[in-house]
C-alpha positions in Angstrom: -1.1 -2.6 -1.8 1.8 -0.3 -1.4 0.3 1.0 2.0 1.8 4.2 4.0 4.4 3.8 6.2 4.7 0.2 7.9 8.2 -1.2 9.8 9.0 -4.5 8.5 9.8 -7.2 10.7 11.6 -10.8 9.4 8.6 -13.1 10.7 10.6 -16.8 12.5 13.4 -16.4 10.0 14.6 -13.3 11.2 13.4 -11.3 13.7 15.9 -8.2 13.8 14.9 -4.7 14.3 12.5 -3.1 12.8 13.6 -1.5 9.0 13.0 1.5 7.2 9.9 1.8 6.1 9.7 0.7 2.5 8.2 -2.3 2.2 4.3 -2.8 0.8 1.8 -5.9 0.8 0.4 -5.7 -3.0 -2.4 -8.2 -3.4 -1.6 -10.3 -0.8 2.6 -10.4 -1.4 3.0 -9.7 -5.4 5.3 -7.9 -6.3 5.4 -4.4 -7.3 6.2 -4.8 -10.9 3.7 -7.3 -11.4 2.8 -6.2 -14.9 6.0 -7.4 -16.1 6.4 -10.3 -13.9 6.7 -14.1 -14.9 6.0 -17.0 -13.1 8.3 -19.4 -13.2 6.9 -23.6 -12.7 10.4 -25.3 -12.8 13.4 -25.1 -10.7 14.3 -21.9 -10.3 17.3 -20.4 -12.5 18.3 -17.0 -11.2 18.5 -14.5 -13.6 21.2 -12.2 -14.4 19.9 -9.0 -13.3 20.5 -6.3 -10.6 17.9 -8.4 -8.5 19.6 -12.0 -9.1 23.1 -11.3 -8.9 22.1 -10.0 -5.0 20.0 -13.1 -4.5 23.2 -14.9 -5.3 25.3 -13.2 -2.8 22.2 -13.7 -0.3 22.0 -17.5 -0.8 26.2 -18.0 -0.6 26.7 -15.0 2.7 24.7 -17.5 5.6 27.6 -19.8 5.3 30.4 -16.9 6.1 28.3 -14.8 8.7 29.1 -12.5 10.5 30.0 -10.1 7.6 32.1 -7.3 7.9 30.2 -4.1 7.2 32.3 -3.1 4.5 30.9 -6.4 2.5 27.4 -5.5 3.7 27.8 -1.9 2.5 28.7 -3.3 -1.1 24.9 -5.0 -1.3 22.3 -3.7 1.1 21.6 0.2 0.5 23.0 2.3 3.1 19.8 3.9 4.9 18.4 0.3 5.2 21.5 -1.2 6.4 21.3 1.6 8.8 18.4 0.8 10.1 18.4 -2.6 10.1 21.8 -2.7 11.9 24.8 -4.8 10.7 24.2 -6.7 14.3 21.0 -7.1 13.0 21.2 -8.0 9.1 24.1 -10.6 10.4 21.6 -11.7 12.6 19.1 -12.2 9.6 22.1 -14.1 7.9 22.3 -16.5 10.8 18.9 -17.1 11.0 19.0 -18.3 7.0 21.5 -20.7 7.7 20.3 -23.8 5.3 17.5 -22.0 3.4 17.4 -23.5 0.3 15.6 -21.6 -2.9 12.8 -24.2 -4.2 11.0 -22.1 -6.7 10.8 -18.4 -8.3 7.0 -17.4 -8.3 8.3 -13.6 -9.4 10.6 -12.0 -11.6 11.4 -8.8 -12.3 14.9 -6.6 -13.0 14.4 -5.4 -9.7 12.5 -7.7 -7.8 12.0 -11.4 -7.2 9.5 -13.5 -5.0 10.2 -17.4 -4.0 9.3 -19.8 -2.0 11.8 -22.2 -0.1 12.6 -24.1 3.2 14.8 -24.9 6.2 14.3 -28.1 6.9 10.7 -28.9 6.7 9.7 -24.9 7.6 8.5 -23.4 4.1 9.0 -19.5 3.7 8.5 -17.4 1.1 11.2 -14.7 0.2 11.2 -11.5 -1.0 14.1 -9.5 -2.2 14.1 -6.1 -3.8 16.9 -3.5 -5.5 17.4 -0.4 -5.5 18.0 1.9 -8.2 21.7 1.6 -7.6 21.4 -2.8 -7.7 21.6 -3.2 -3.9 19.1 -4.6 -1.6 16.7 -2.2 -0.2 14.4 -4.8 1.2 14.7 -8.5 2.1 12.9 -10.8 4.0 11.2 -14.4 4.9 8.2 -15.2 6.3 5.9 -18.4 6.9 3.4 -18.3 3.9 0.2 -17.1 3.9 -3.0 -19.2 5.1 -5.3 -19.8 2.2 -8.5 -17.3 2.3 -11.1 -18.7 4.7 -14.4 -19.1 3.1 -16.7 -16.5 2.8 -19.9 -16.0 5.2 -23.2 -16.9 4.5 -25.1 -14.1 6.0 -24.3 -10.8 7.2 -24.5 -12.4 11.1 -21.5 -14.0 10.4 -19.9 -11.5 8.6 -20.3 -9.2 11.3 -19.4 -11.5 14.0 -15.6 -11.9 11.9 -15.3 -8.8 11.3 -15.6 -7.8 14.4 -12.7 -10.1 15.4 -10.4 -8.8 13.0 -9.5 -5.5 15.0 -10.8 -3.8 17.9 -12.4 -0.9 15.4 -13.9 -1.7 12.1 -16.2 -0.3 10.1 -18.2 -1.9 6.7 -20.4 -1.3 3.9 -21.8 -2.8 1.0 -24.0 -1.1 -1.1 -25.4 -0.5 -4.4 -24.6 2.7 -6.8 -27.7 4.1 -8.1 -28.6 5.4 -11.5 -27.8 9.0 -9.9 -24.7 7.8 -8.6 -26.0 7.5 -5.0 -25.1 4.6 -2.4 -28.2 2.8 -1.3 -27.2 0.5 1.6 -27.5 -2.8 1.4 -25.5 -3.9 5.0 -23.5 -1.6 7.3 -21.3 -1.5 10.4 -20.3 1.7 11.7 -20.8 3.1 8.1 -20.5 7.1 9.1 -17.3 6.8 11.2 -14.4 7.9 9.8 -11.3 5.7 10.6 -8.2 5.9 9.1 -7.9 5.0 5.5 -4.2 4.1 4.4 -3.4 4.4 0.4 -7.1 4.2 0.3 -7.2 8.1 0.1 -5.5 8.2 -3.2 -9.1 7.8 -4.7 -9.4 11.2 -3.9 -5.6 12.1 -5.6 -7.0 10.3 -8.6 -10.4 12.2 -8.6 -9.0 15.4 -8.5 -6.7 15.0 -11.8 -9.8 13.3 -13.4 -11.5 16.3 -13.2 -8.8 18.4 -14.4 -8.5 16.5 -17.3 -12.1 16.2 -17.8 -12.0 20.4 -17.4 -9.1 20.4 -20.2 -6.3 21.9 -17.5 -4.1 18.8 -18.1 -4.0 15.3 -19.9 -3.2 11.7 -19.4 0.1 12.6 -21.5 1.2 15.6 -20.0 4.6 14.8 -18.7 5.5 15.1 -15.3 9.2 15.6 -14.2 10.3 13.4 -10.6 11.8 16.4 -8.2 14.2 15.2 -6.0 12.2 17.1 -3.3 9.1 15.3 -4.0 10.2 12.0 -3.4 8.7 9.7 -0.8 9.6 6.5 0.6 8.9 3.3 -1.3 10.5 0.8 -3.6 9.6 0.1 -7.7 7.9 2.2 -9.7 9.1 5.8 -9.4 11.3 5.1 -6.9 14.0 3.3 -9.1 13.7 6.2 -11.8 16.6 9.1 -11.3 15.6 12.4 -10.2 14.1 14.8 -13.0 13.4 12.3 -15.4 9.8 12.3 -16.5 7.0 10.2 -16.5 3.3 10.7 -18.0 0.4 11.7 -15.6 -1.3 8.3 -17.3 1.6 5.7 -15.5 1.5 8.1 -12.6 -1.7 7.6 -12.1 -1.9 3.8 -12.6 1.1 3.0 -10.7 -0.8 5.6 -7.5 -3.5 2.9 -8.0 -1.8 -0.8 -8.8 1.4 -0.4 -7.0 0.0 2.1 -4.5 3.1 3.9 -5.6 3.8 6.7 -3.1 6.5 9.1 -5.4 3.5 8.4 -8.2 1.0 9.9 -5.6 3.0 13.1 -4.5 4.0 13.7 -7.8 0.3 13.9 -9.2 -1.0 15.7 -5.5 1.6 18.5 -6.7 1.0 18.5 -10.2 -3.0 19.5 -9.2 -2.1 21.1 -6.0 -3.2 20.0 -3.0 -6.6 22.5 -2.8 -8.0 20.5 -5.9 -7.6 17.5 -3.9 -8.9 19.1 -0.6 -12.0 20.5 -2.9 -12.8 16.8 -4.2 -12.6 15.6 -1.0 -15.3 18.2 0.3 -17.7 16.9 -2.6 -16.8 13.5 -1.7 -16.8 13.0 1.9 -18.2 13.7 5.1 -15.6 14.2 6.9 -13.3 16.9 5.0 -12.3 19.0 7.7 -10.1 15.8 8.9 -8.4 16.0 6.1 -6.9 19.6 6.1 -4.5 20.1 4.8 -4.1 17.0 2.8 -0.8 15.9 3.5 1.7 14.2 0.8 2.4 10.6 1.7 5.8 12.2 2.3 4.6 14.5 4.6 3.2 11.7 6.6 5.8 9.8 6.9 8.2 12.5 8.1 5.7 14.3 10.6 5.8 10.6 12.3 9.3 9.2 11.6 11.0 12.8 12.8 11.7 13.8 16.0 8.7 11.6 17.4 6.6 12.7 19.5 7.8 16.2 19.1 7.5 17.1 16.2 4.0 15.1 15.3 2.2 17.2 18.7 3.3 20.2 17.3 1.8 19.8 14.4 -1.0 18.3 16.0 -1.3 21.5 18.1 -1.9 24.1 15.4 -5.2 25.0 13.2 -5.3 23.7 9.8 -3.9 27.4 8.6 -0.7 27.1 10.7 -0.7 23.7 9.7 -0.2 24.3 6.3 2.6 27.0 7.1 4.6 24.3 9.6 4.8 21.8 6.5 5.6 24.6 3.8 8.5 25.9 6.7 9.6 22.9 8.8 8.6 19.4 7.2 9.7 20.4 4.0 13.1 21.3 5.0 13.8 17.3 6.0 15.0 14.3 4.2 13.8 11.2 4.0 16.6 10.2 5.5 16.3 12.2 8.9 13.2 9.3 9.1 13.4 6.8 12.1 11.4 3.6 11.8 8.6 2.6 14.3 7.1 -0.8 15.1 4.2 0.1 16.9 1.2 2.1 15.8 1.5 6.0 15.9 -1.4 8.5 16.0 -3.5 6.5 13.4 -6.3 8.4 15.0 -5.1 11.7 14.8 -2.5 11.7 12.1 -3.6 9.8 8.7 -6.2 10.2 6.1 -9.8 9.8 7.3 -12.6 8.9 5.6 -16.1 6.6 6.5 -17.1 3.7 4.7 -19.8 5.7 3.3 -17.4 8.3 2.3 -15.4 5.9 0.3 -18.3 4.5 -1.8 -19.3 7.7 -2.1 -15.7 8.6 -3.7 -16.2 5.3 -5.8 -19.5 7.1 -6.8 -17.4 9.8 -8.3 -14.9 8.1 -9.3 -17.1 6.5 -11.9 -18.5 9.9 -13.4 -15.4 10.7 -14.5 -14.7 7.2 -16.4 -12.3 7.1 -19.0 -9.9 4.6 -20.7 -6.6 5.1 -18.9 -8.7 5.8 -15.0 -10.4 2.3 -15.9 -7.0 0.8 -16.9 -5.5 2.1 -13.3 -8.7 1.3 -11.0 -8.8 -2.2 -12.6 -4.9 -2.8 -12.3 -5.3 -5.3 -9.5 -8.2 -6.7 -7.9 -6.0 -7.6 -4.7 -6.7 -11.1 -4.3 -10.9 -10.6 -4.5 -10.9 -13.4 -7.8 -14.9 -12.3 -8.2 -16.0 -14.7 -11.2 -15.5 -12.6 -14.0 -18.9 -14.3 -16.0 -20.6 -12.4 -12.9 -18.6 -9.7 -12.0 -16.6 -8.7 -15.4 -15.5 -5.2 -14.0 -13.5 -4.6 -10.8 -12.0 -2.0 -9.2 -9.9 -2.1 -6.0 -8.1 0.1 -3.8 -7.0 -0.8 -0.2 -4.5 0.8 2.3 -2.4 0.2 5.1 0.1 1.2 7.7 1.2 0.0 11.3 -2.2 -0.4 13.1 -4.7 0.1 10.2 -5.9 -2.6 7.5 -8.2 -1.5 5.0 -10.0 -3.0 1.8 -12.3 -1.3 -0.8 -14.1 -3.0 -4.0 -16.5 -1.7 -7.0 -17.9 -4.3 -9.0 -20.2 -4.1 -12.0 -21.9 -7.1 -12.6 -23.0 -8.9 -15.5 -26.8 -7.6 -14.8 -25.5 -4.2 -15.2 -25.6 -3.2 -11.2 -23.1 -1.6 -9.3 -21.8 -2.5 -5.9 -19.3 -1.2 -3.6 -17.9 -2.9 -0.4 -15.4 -1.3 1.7 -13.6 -2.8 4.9 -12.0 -0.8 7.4 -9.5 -2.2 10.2 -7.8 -0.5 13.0 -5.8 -0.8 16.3 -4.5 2.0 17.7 -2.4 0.1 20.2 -0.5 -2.8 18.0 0.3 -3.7 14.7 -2.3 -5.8 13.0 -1.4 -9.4 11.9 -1.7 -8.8 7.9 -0.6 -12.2 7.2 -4.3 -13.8 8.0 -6.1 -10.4 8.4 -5.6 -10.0 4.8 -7.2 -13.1 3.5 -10.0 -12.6 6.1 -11.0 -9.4 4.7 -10.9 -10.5 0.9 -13.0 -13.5 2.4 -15.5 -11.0 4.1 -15.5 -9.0 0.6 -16.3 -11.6 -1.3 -18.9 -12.9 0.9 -20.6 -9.7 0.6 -20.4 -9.3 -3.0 -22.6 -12.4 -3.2 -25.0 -11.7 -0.1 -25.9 -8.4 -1.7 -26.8 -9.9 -5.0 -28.2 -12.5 -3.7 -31.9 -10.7 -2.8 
């Protein structure tokens, strides 16, 4: 999941300043190109691309740390050098001292995931280019823990999910024949919380239905303003300003990647009152989410000027609202953004939305079924590995940022029945621990898929 706006943080190998904003956690860690990626079994050979030659550099600058900034400059892109410091990405550099590469689990042009050590300490690394070939993410963490096993009743489920953050909310239920949500087990199933990229349901409802009404296609061509640009790394971000891309790959890199350019791009192609009018159709909650802010709208309201600039906006009625981000937000770079590492108003300033609400967008979702919405909804089932005899269509969205944790399945089963499970997370006070709350949540999806088959 390529989830809104979370700092990134080194985890034991480095633990510098928090960085700008771009990084994502796809399925549990894969990579955002994982369509074209590889996995490589034997010792790794780096390739020769933009994303190997800087792994290169990576592996040979521990041993003449401290760098001068000038060297840094020629490898790390600027605004993440920036924020990460050269203090800091020196720092990093120290901290790597003896990492040896054991294996490449991911390759891509622009991106490669691997797992290696210090000593006995195992770490998994991830390194990503930008358009330009220079690092605009790195980083080493412990690996993951392997997903707990599922519960066995909805007791236990309850009693872990309620561990996982201090507000949560669940639902599994089953889609009807009319395209209702009959509940099968709930927590908390009418409160909206916030979603993360889980809102871009909506972003892909709303040009399903144009198409379906004939006002666009899956191969209309959209062209990438420069002023439309939002922060994140593969996909769209790596292609140069006014090239084009269809509203098909849009669409599926919105949903597989959780690509945030991909979602502005498509918000402004149907303009933001279809998406606002789907919403009201699909949700309880709609007046929360007015106006329906761009993911780079988001980011800037929160990473500008904060707190200023986010109470002011705060302040005003969904009217002036609209007017401060036409007249004020707009007028910012991505650039003018300063990162965070602690939750900020995830309760007033986010995309909202009820458990219920999502399976009810889920609901909608599948009314408007075609080849290439399929193709992006089933992209990646983010680590849920439902047996496919049982469950042979899947279709997964979750969402993130500092604070919130989310998780959302539709499965058809063999039997023909339709389910939906959502999980929603949140902290307003500290950054959840996505390392194990991840797998937890997958565990807690799974275990539901099965409970509410199982009679």
């Amino acid at each position: 999941m390529r989830l809104p706006f979370r700092s990134t943080r080194f985890l034991t190998l480095a633990v510098v300043t928090a960085a700008v904003p771009f990084t994502s956690l796809a399925g549990g860690g894969q990579p955002a190109t994982a369509s074209t990626a590889q996995v490589v079994t034997v010792a790794p050979e780096i390739p020769d691309s933009p994303a190997g030659r800087q792994l290169r550099w990576f592996l040979d600058a521990p041993s003449r740390a401290p760098l001068t900034e000038s060297e840094l400059g020629e490898h790390v892109n600027a605004a993440y050098l920036q924020a990460l410091t050269v203090d800091g990405f020196n720092a990093f550099l120290k901290n790597a001292t003896g990492f040896q590469l054991e294996e490449l689990t991911t390759v891509t042009p622009t991106a490669l995931v691997g797992t290696g050590a210090i000593g006995s300490q195992k770490f998994v690394l991830q390194l990503r280019v930008d358009a330009a070939g220079k690092i605009n993410l790195i980083g080493a963490t412990p690996p993951a823990p392997p997903i707990p096993a599922s519960p066995t009743s909805w007791k236990q489920l309850d009693t872990r999910l309620r561990k996982a953050a201090p507000q949560v909310g669940f639902l599994a239920a089953e889609i009807d024949s009319r395209g209702r949500c009959e509940v099968v087990h709930a927590v908390n199933p009418d409160r909206a919380q916030p979603l993360g990229s889980i809102f871009k349901l909506y972003v892909m409802g709303a040009v399903a239905e144009k198409i379906r009404d004939d006002r666009l296609s899956w191969n209309t061509k959209l062209t990438i303003r420069p002023e439309w640009r939002s922060t994140g790394e593969g996909g769209l971000a790596e292609r140069p300003d006014n090239s084009t891309v269809t509203v098909r790959e849009a669409a599926k890199l919105m949903i597989s990647i959780s690509d945030n350019t991909a979602t502005d791009l498509l918000i402004h192609t149907v303009g933001r009152g279809a998406v606002e009018s789907t919403v009201r159709r699909w949700s309880g909650h709609a007046k929360q989410n007015v106006p329906f802010l761009t993911t780079r709208e988001l980011f800037l309201l929160k990473g500008v000027n904060y707190p200023g600039q986010a109470n002011a906006y705060l302040a005003l009625r969904p009217a002036k609202k609209a007017a401060y981000l036409k007249n004020t937000v707009a007028k910012q770079a991505l650039t003018d953004i300063r990162p965070w590492d602690r939750p900020r108003e995830i309760d007033r300033l986010e995309w909202f939305g009820s458990p219920r609400d999502v399976c009810r967008a889920y609901a909608g979702l599948a009314t408007l079924n075609s080849k290439p919405l399929h193709e992006a909804m089933s992209a990646d089932d983010l680590g849920l590995k439902l047996d496919p005899r049982k469950w042979p269509v899947v279709w997964a969205k979750g969402g993130s940022e500092l604070g919130v944790l989310d998780l959302s399945f539709r499965a058809r089963s063999a039997k023909e029945k339709t389910y939906v499970v959502t999980a929603l997370t949140n902290n307003p006070q500290s950054a959840i621990d996505e390392r194990t709350a991840v797998g937890e949540l997958i565990s807690l999806s799974r275990g539901a898929f099965t409970l509410a088959t199982s009679g």
